[in-house]
PDB file of the backbone (N, CA, C, O) and the ligand in Angstrom, with CONECT records:
HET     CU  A 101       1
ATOM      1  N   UNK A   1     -75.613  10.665  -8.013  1.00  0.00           N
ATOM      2  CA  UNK A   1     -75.041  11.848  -7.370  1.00  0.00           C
ATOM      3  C   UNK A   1     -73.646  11.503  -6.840  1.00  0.00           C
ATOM      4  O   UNK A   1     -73.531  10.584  -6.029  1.00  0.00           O
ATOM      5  N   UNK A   2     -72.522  12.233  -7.284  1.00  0.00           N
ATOM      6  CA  UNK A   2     -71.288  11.905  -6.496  1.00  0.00           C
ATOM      7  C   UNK A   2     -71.040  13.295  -5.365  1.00  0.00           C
ATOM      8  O   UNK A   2     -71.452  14.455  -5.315  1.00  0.00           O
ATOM      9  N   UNK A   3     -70.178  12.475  -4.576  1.00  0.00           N
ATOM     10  CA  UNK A   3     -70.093  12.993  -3.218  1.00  0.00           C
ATOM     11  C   UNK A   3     -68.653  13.522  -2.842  1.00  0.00           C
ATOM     12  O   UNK A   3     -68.094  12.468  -2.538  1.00  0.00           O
ATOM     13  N   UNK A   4     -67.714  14.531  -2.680  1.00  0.00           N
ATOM     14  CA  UNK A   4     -66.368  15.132  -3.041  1.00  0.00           C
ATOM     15  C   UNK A   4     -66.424  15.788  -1.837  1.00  0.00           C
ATOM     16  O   UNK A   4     -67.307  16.470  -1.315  1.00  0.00           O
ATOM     17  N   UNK A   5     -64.907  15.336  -1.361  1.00  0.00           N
ATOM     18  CA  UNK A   5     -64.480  16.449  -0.098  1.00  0.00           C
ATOM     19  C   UNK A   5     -63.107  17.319  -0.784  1.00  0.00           C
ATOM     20  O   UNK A   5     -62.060  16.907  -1.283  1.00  0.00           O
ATOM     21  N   UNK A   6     -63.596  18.570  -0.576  1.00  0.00           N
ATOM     22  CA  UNK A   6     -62.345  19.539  -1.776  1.00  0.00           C
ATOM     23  C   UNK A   6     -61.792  20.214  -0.569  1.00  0.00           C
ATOM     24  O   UNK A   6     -62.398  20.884   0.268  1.00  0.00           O
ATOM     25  N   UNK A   7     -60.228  19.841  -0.655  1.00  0.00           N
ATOM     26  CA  UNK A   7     -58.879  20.553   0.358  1.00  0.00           C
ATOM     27  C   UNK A   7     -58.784  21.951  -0.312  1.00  0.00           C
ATOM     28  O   UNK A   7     -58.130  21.964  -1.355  1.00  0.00           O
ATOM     29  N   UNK A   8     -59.445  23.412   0.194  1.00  0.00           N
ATOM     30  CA  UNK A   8     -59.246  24.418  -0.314  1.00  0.00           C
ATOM     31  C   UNK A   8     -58.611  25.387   1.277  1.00  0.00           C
ATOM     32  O   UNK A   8     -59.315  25.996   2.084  1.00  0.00           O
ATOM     33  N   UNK A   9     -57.151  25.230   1.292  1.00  0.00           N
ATOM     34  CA  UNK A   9     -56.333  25.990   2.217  1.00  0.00           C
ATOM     35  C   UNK A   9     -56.636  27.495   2.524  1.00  0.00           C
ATOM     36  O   UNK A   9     -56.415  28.045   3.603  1.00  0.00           O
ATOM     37  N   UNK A  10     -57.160  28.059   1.445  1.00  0.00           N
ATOM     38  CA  UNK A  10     -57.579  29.424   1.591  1.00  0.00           C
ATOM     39  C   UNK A  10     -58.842  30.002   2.358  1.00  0.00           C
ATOM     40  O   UNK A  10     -59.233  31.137   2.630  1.00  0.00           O
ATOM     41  N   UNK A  11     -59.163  29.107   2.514  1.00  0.00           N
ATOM     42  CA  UNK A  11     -61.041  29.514   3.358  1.00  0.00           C
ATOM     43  C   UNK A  11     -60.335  29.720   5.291  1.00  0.00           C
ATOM     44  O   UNK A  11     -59.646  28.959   5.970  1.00  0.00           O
ATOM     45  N   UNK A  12     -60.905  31.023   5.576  1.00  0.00           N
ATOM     46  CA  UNK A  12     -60.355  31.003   6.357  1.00  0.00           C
ATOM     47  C   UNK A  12     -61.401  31.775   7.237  1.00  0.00           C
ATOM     48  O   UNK A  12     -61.200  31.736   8.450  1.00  0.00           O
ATOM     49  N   UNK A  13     -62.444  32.441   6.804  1.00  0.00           N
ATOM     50  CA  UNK A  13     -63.838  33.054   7.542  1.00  0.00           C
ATOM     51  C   UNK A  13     -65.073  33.034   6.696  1.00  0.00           C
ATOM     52  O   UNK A  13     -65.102  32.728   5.504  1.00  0.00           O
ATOM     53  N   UNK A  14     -66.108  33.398   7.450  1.00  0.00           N
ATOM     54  CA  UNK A  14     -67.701  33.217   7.164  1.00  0.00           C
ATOM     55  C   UNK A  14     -67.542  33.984   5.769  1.00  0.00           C
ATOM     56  O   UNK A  14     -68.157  33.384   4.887  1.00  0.00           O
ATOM     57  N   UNK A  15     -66.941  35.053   5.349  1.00  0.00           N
ATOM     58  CA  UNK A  15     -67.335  35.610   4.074  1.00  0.00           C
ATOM     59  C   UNK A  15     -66.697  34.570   3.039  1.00  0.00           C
ATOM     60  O   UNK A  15     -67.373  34.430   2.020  1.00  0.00           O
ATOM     61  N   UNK A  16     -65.384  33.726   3.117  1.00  0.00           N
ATOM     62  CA  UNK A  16     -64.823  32.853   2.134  1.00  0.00           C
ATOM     63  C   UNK A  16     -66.165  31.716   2.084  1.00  0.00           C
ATOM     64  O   UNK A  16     -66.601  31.434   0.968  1.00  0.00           O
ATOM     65  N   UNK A  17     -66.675  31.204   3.066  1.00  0.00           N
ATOM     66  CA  UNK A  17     -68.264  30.099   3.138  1.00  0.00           C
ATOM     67  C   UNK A  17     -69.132  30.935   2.005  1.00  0.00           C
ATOM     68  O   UNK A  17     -69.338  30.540   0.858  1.00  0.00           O
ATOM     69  N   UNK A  18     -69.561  32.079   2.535  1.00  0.00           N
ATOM     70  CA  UNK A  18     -70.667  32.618   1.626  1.00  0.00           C
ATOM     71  C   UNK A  18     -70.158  33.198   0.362  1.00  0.00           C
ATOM     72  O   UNK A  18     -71.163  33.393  -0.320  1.00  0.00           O
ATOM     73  N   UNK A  19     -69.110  33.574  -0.298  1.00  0.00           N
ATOM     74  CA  UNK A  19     -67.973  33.186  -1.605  1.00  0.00           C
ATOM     75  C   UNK A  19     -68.560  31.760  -2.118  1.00  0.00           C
ATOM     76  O   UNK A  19     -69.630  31.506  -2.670  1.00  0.00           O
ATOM     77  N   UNK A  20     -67.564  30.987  -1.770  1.00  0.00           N
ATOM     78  CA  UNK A  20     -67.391  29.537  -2.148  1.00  0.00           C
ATOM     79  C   UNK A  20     -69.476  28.746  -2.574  1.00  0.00           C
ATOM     80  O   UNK A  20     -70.140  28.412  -3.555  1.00  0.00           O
ATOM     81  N   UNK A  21     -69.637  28.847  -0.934  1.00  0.00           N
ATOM     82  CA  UNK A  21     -71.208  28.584  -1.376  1.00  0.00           C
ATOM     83  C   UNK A  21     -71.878  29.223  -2.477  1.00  0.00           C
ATOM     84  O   UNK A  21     -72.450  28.543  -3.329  1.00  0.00           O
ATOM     85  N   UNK A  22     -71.840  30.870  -2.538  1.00  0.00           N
ATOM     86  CA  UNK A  22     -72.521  31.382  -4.054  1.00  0.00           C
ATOM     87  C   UNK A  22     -72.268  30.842  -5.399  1.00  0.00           C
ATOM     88  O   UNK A  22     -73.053  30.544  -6.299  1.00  0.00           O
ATOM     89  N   UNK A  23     -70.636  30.770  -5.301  1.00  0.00           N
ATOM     90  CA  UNK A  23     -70.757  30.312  -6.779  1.00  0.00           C
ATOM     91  C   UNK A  23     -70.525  29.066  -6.807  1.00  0.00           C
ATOM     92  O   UNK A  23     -69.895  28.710  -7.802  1.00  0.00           O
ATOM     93  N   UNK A  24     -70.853  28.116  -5.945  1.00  0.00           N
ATOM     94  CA  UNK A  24     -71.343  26.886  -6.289  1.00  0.00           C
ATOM     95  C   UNK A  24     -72.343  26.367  -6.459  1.00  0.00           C
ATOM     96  O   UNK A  24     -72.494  25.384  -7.184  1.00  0.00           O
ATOM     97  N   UNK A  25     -73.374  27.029  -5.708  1.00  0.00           N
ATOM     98  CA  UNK A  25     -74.607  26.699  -6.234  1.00  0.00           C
ATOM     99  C   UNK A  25     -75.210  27.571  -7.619  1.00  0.00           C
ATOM    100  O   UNK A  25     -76.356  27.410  -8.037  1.00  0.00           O
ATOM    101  N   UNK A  26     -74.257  28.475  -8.208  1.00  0.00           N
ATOM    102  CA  UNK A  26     -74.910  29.129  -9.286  1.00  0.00           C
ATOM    103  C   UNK A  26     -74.286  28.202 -10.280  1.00  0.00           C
ATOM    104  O   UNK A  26     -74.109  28.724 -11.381  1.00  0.00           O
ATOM    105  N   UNK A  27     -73.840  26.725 -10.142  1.00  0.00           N
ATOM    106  CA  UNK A  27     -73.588  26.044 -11.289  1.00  0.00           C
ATOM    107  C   UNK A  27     -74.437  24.764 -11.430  1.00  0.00           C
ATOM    108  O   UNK A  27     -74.629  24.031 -10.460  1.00  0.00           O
ATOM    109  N   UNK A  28     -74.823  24.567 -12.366  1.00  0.00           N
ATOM    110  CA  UNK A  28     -76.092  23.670 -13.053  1.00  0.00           C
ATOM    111  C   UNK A  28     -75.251  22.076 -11.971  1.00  0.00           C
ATOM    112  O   UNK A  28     -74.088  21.882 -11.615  1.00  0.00           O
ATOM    113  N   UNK A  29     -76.373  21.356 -11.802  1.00  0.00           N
ATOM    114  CA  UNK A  29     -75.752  20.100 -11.369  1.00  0.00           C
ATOM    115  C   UNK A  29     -75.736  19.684  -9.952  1.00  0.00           C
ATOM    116  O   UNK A  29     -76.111  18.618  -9.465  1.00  0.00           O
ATOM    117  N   UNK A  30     -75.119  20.960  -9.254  1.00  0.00           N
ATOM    118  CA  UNK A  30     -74.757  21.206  -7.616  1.00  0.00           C
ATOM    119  C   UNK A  30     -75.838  20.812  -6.714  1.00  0.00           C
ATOM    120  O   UNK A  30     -76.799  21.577  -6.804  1.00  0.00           O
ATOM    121  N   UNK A  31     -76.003  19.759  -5.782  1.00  0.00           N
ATOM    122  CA  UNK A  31     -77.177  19.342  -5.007  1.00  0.00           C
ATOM    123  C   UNK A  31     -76.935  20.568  -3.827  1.00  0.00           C
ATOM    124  O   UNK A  31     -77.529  21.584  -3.468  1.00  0.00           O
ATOM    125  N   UNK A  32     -75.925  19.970  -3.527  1.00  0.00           N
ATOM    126  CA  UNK A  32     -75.670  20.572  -1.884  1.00  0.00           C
ATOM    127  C   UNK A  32     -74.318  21.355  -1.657  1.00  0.00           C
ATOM    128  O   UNK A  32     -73.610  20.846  -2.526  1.00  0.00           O
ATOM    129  N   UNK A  33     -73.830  21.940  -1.251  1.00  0.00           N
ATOM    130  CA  UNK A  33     -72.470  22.931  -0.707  1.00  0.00           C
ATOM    131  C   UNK A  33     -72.569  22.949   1.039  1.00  0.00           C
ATOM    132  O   UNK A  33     -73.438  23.497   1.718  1.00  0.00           O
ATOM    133  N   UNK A  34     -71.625  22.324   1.410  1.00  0.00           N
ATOM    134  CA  UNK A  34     -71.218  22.571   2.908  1.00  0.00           C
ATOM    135  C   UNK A  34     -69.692  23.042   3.507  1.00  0.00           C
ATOM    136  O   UNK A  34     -68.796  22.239   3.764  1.00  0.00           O
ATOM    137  N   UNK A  35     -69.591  24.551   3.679  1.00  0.00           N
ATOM    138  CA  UNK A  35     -67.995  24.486   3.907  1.00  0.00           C
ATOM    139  C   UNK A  35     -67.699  24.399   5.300  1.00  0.00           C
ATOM    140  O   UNK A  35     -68.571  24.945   5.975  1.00  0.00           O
ATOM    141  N   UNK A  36     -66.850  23.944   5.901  1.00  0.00           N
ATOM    142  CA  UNK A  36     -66.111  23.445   6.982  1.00  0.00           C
ATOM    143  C   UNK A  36     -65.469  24.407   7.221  1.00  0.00           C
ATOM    144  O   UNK A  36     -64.410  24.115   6.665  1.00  0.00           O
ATOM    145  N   UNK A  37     -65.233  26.032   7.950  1.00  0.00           N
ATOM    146  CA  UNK A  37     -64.344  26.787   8.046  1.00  0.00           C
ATOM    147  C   UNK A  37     -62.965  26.216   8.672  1.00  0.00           C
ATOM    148  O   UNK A  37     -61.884  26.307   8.090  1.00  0.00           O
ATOM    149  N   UNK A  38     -63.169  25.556  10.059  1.00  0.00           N
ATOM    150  CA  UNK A  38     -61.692  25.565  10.771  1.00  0.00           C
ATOM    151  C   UNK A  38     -61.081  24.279   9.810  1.00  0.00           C
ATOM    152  O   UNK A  38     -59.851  24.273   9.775  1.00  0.00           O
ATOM    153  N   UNK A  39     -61.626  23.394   9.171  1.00  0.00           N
ATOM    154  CA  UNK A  39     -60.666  22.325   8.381  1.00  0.00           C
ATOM    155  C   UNK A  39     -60.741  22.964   7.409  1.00  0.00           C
ATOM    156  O   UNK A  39     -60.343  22.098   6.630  1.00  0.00           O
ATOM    157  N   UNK A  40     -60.975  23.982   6.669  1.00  0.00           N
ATOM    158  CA  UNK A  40     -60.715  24.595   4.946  1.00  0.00           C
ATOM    159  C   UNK A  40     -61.053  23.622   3.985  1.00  0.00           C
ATOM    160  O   UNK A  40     -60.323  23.298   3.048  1.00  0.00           O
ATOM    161  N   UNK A  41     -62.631  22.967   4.327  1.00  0.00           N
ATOM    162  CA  UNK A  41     -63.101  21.957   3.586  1.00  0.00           C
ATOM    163  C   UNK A  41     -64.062  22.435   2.764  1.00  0.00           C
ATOM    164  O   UNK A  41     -64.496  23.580   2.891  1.00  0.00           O
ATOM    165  N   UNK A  42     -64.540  21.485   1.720  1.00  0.00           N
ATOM    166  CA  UNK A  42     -66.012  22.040   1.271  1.00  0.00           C
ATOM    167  C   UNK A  42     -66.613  20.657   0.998  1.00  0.00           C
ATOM    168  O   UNK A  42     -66.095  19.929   0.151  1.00  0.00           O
ATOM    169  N   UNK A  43     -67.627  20.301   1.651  1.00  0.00           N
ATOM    170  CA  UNK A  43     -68.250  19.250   1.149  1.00  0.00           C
ATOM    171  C   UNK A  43     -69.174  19.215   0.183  1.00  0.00           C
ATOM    172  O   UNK A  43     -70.283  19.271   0.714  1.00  0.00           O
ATOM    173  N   UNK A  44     -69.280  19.123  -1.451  1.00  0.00           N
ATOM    174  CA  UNK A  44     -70.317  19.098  -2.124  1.00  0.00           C
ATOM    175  C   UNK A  44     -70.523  17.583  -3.026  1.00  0.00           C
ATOM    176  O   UNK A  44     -69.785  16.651  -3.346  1.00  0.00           O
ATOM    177  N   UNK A  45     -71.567  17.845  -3.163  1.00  0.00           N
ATOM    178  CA  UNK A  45     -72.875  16.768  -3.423  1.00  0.00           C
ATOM    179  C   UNK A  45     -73.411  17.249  -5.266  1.00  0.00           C
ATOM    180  O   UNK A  45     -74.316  17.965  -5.695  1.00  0.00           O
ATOM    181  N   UNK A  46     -72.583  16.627  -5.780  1.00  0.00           N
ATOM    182  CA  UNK A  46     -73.479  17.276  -7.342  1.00  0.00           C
ATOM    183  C   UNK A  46     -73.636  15.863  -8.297  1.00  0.00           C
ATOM    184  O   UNK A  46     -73.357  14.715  -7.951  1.00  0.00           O
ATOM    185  N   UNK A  47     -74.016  16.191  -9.226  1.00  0.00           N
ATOM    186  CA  UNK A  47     -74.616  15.400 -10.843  1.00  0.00           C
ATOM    187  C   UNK A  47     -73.844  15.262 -11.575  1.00  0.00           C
ATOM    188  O   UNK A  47     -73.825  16.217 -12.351  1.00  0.00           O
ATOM    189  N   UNK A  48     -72.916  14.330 -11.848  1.00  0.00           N
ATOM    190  CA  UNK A  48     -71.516  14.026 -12.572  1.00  0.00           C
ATOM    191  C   UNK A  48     -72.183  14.089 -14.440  1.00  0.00           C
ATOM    192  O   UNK A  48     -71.365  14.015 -15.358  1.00  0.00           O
ATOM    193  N   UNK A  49     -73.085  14.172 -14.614  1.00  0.00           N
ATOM    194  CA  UNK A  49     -73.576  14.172 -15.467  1.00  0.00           C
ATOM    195  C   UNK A  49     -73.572  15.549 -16.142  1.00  0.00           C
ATOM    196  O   UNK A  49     -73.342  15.804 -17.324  1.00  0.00           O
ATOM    197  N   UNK A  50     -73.925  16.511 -14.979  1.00  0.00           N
ATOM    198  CA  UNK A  50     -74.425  17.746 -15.471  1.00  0.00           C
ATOM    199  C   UNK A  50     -73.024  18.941 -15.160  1.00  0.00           C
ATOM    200  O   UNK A  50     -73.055  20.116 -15.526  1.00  0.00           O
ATOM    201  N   UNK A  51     -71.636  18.162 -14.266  1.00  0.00           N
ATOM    202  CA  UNK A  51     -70.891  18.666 -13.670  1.00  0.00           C
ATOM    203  C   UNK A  51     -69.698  17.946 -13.542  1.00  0.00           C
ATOM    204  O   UNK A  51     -69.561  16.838 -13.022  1.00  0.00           O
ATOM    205  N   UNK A  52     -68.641  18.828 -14.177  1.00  0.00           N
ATOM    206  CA  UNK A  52     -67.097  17.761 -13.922  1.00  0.00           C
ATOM    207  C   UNK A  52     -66.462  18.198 -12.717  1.00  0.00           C
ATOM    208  O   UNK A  52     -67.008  19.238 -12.350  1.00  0.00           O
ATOM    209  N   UNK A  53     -65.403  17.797 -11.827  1.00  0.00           N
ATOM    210  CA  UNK A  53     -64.522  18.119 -10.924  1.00  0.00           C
ATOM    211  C   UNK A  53     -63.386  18.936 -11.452  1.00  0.00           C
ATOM    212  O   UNK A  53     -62.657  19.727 -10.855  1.00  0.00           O
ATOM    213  N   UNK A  54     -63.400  18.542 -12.788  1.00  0.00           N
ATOM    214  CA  UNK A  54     -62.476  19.825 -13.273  1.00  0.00           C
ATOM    215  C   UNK A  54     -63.222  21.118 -13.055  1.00  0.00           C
ATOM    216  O   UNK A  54     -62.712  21.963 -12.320  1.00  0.00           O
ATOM    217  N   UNK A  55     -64.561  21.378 -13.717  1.00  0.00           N
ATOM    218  CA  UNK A  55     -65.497  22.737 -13.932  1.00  0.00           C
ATOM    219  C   UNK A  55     -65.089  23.524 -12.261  1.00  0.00           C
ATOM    220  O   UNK A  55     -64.585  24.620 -12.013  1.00  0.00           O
ATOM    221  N   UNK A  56     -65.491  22.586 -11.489  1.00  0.00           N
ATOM    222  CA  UNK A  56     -65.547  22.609  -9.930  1.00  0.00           C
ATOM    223  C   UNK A  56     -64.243  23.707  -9.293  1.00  0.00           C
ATOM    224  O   UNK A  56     -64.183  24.471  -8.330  1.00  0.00           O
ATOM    225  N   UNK A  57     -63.379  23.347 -10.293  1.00  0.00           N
ATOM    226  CA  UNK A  57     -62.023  23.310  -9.941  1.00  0.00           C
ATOM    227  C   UNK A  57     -61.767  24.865 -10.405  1.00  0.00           C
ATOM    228  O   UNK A  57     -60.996  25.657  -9.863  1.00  0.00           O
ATOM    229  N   UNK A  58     -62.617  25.106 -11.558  1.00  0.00           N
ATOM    230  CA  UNK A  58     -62.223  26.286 -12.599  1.00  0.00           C
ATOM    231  C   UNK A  58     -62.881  27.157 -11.471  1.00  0.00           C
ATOM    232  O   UNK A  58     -62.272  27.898 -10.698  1.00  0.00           O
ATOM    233  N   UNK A  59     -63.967  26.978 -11.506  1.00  0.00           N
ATOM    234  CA  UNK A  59     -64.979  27.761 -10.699  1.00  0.00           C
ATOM    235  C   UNK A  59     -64.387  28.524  -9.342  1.00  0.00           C
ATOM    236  O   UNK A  59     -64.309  29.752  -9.306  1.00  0.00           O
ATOM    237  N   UNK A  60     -63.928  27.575  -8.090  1.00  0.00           N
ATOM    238  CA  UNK A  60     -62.863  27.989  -7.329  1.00  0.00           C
ATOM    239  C   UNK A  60     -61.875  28.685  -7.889  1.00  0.00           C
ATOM    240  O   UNK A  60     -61.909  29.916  -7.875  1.00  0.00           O
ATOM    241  N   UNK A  61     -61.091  28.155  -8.328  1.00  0.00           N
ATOM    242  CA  UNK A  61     -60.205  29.202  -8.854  1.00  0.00           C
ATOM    243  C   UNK A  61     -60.688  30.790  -8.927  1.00  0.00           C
ATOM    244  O   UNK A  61     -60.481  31.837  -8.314  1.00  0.00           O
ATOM    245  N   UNK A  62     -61.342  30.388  -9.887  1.00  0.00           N
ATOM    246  CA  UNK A  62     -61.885  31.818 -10.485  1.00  0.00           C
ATOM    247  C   UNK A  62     -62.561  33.026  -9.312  1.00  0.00           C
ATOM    248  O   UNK A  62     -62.772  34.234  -9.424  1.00  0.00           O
ATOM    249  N   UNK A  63     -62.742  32.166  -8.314  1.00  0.00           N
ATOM    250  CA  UNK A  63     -62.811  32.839  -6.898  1.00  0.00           C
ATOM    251  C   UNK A  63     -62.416  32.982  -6.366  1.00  0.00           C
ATOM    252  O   UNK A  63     -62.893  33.665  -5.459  1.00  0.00           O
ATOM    253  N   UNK A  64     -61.016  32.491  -6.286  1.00  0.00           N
ATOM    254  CA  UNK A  64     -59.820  32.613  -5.312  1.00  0.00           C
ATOM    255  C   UNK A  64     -59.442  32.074  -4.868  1.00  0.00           C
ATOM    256  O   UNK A  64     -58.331  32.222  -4.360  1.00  0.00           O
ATOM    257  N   UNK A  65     -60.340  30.858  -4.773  1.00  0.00           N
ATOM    258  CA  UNK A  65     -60.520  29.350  -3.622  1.00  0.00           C
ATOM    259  C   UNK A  65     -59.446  28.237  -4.578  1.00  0.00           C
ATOM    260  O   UNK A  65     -60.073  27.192  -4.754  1.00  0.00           O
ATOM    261  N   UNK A  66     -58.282  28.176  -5.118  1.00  0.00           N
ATOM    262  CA  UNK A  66     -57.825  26.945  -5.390  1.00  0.00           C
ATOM    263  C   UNK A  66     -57.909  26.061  -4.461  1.00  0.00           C
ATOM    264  O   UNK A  66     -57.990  26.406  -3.282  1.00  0.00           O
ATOM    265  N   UNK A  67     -57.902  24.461  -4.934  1.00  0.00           N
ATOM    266  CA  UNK A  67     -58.659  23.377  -4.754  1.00  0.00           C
ATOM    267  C   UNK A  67     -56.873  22.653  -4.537  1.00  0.00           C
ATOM    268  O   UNK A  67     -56.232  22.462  -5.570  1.00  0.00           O
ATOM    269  N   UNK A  68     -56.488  22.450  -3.730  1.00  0.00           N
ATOM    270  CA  UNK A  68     -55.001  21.652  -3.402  1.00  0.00           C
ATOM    271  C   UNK A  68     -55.266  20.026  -3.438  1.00  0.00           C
ATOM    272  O   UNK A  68     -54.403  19.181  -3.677  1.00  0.00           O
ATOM    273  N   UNK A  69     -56.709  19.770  -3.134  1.00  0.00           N
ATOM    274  CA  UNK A  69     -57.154  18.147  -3.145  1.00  0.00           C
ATOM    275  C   UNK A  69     -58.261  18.001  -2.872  1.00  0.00           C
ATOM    276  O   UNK A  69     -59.036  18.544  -2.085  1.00  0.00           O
ATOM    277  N   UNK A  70     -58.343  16.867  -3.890  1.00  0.00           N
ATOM    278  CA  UNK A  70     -59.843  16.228  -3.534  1.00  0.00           C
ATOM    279  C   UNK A  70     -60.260  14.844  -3.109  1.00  0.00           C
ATOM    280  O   UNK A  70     -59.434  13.979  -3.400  1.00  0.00           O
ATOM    281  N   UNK A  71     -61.007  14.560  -2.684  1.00  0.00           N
ATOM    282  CA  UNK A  71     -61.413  13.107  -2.979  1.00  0.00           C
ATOM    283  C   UNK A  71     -62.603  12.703  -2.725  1.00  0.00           C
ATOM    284  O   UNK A  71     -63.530  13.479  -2.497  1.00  0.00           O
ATOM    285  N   UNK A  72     -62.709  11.396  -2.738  1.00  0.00           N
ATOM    286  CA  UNK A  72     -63.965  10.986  -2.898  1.00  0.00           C
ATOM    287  C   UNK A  72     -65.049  11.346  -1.780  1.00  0.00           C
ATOM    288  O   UNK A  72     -64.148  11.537  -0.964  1.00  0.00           O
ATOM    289  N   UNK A  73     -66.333  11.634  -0.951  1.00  0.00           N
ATOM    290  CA  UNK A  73     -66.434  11.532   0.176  1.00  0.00           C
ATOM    291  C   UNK A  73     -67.630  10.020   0.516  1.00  0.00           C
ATOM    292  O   UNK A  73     -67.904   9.698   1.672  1.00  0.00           O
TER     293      UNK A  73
HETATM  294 CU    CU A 101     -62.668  34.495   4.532  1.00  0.00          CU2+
END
C-alpha cells in the first residue's frame, strides 16, 4: 500500500471534502481518503498496483481539485 500527501490549493469547505472523498473512493485500488480542509490536503492510502498517481491526478482534475504537489507520506 503506498501512502501520498496531495497539495490541492482549491479545497476550501466541507462540500470540496465530500467532492474529493466521492470520487476517490469510486476508484478501484483506494484504501483510505482523508481531506485536511484548513491545510488543502488530502491524505490517501491506495494499491500502486491497482492505481497510478497520475490516474489520481486525472481524477482531481476532472473535479476541479488540481493536484499542485505531492509526496510521499
Ligand atoms: Cu468547498
Amino acid at each position: 500500500m503506498s501512502k501520498v500527501i496531495l497539495d490541492v490549493p482549491d479545497i476550501s469547505c466541507e462540500h470540496c471534502e465530500r467532492a474529493i472523498t466521492r470520487a476517490l473512493r469510486g476508484e478501484r485500488g483506494v484504501a483510505s481518503v482523508r481531506v485536511d480542509i484548513p491545510a488543502k490536503k488530502v491524505y490517501l492510502e491506495y494499491d500502486p498496483a491497482e492505481l497510478t498517481l497520475e490516474k489520481v491526478r486525472s481524477v482531481l482534475d476532472d473535479e476541479g481539485y488540481p493536484v499542485r504537489a505531492s509526496q510521499p507520506a
